[in-house]
C-alpha positions as CSV (number, residue, x, y, z in Angstrom):
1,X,14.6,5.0,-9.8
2,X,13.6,6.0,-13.3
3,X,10.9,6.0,-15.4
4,X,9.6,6.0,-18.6
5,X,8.6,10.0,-18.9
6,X,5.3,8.9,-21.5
7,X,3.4,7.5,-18.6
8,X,2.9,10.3,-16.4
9,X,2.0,12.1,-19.6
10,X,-0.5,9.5,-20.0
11,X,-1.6,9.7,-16.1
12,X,-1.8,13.1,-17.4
13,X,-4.5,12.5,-19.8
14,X,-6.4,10.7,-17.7
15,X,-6.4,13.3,-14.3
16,X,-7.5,15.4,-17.1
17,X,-10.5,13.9,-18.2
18,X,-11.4,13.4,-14.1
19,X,-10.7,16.9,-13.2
20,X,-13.3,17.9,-16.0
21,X,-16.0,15.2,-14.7
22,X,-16.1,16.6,-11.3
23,X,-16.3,20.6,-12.4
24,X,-19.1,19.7,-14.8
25,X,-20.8,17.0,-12.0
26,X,-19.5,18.3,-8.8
27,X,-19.2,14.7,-7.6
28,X,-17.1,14.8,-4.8
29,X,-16.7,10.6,-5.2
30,X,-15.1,11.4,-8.7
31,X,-12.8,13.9,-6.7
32,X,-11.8,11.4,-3.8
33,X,-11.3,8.5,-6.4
34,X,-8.6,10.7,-8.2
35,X,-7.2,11.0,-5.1
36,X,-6.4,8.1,-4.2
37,X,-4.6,7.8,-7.4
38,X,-2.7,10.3,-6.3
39,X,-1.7,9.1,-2.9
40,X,-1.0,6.0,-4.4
41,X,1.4,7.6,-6.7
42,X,2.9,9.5,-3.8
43,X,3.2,7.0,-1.6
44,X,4.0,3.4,-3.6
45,X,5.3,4.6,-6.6
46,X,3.9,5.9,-10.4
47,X,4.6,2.5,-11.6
48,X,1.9,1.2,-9.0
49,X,-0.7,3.7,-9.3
50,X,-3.6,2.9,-10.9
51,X,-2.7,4.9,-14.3
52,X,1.1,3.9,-14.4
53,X,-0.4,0.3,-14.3
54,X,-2.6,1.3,-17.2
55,X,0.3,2.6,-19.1
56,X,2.2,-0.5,-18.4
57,X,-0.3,-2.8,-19.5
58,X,-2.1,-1.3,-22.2
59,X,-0.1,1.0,-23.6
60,X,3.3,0.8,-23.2
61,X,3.5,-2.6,-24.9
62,X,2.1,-0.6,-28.2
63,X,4.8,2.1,-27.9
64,X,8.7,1.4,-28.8
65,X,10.7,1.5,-26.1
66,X,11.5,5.3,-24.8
67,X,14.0,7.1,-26.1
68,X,15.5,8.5,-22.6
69,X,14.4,7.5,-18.8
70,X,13.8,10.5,-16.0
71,X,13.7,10.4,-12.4
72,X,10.7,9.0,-11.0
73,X,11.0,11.8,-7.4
74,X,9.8,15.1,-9.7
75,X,6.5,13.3,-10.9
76,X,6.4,11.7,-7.4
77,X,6.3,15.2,-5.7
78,X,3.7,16.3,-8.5
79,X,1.0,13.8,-7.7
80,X,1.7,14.4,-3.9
81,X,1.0,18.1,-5.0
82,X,-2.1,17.2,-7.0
83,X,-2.7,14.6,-3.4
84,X,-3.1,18.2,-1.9
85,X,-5.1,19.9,-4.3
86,X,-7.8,17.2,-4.7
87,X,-8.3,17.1,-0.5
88,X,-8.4,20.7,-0.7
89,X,-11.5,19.9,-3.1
90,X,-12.9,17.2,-0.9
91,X,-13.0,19.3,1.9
92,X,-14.5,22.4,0.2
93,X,-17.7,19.9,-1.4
94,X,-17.6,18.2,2.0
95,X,-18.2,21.1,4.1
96,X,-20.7,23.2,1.8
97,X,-17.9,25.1,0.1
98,X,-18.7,24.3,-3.3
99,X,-16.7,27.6,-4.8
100,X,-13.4,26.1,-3.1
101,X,-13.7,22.6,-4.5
102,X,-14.3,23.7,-8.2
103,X,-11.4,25.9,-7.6
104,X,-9.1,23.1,-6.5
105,X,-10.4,21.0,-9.6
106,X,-10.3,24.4,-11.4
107,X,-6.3,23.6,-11.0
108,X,-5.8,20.5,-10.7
109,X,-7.5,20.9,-14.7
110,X,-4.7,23.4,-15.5
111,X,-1.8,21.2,-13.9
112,X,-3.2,18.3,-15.6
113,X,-3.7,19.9,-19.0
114,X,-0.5,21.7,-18.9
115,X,1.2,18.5,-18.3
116,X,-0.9,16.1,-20.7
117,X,-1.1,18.0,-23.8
118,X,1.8,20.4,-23.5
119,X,4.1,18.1,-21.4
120,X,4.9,20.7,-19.1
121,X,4.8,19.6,-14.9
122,X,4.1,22.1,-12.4
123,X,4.6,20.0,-9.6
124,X,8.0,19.1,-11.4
125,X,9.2,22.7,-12.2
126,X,8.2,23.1,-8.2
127,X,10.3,20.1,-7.1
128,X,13.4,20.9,-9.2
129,X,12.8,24.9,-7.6
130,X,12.6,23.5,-3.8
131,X,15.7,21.1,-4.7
132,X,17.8,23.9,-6.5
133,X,16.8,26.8,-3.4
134,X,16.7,24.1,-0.2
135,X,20.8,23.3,-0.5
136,X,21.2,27.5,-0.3
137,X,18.6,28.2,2.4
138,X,20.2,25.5,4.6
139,X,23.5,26.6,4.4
140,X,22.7,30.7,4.8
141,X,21.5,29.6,8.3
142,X,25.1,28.5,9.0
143,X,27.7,30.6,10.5
């Protein structure tokens, strides 16, 4: 499936904003909402989550039409990587370590910056690394 690349940009923009609310607030809540963005992403789809819909309704309409699709798997794996990071952070407020979840939303900020202003994906540059390396680690364990 493909997509159109400007909404995760936009989703982006948004994770951005939330990852600065909860290191300024400490709110765990803020922290577990984005989360569930983020398994939503993971698990139905960017076009379902909460800020693809967004895109799709509010913004996309207000843009021209993109001028090349990508593959919806790389931003797929990236929010199941931000998924990750953000229960990390849940966990660390939950349990009294406070250091550990403004770490997590310490990077989950960079991530989210990186990719919203500068349009470069971490958890995509990880997924194309696995999907380039995985083929070549398989097959060195054959003989």
């Amino acid at each position: 499936m493909e997509i159109d690349p400007r909404g995760p940009r936009f989703g982006a923009l948004i994770t951005m904003v939330v990852f600065a609310v909860v290191l300024i607030t400490g709110n765990v809540w803020v922290l577990a909402a984005q989360a569930v963005v983020f398994a939503t992403g993971t698990f139905l789809g960017l076009r379902r989550s909460p800020y693809g819909l967004i895109y799709k309704w509010l913004v996309r309409p207000r843009l021209g039409p993109p001028g090349e699709l990508e593959a919806e798997a790389p931003p797929r794996f990236a929010q199941a990587v931000g998924l990750v990071i953000s229960i990390v952070g849940i966990i660390g407020f939950g349990v009294g370590l406070r250091p550990l979840g403004l770490v997590a939303a310490g990077l989950g900020l960079v991530a989210a910056v990186l990719n919203g202003v500068f349009g470069l994906c971490l958890g995509c540059e990880m997924y194309l690394m696995i999907r380039r390396t995985w083929p070549a680690q398989a097959g060195a364990g054959r003989s």
